[in-house]
C-alpha positions as CSV (number, residue, x, y, z in Angstrom):
1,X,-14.0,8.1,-5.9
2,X,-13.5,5.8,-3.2
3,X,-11.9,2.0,-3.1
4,X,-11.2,-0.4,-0.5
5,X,-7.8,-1.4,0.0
6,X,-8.7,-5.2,-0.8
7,X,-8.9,-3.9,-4.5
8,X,-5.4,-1.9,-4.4
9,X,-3.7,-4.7,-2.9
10,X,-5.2,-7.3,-5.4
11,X,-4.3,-4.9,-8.1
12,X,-0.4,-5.0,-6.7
13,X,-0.2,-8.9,-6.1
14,X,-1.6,-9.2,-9.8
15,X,0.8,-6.5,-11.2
16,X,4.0,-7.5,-8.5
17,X,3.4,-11.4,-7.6
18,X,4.3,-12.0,-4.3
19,X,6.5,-15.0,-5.6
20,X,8.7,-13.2,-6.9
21,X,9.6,-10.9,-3.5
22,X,12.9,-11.5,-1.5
23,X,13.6,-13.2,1.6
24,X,13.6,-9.9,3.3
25,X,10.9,-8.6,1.7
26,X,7.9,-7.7,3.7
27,X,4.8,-7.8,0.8
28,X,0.9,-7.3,1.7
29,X,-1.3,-6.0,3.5
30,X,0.5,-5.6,6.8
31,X,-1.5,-3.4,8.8
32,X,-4.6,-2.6,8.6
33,X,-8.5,-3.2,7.4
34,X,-8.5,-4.7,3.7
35,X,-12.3,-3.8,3.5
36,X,-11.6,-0.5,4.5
37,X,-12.5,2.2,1.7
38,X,-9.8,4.9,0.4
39,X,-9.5,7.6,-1.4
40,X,-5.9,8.6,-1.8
41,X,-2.8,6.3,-1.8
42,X,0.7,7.2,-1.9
43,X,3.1,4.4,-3.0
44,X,7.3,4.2,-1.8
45,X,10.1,1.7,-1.9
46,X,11.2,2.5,1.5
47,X,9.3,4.5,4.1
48,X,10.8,7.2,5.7
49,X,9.6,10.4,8.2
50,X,9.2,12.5,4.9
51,X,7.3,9.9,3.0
52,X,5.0,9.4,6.1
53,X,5.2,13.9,6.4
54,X,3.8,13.8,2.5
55,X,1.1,11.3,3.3
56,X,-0.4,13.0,5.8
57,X,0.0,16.5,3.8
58,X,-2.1,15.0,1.3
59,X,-4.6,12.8,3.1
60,X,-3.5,9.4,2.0
């Protein structure tokens, strides 16, 4: 079942308010189409070249 990532993201601000990020703390959509639909979404805490490997190993 597909989603657009406007619904994810709202989903995240709603469940991690972006008040309540750091200074350095990137939060949001930062790249990207927020009407765009998805089907599969990894989440991380930091991204790294194996995150990004797993990603594309399982179409996210």
């Amino acid at each position: 079942m597909a989603t657009k990532i406007r619904h994810i993201s709202t989903f995240l601000n709603q469940w991690a308010p972006p008040g309540t990020k750091m200074d350095y703390d990137n939060v949001g959509l930062l790249v990207g189409d927020p009407d765009a639909e998805v089907t599969n979404v990894l989440t991380c805490l930091d991204i790294t070249d194996a995150v990004v490997a797993e990603a594309i190993q399982n179409d996210c």
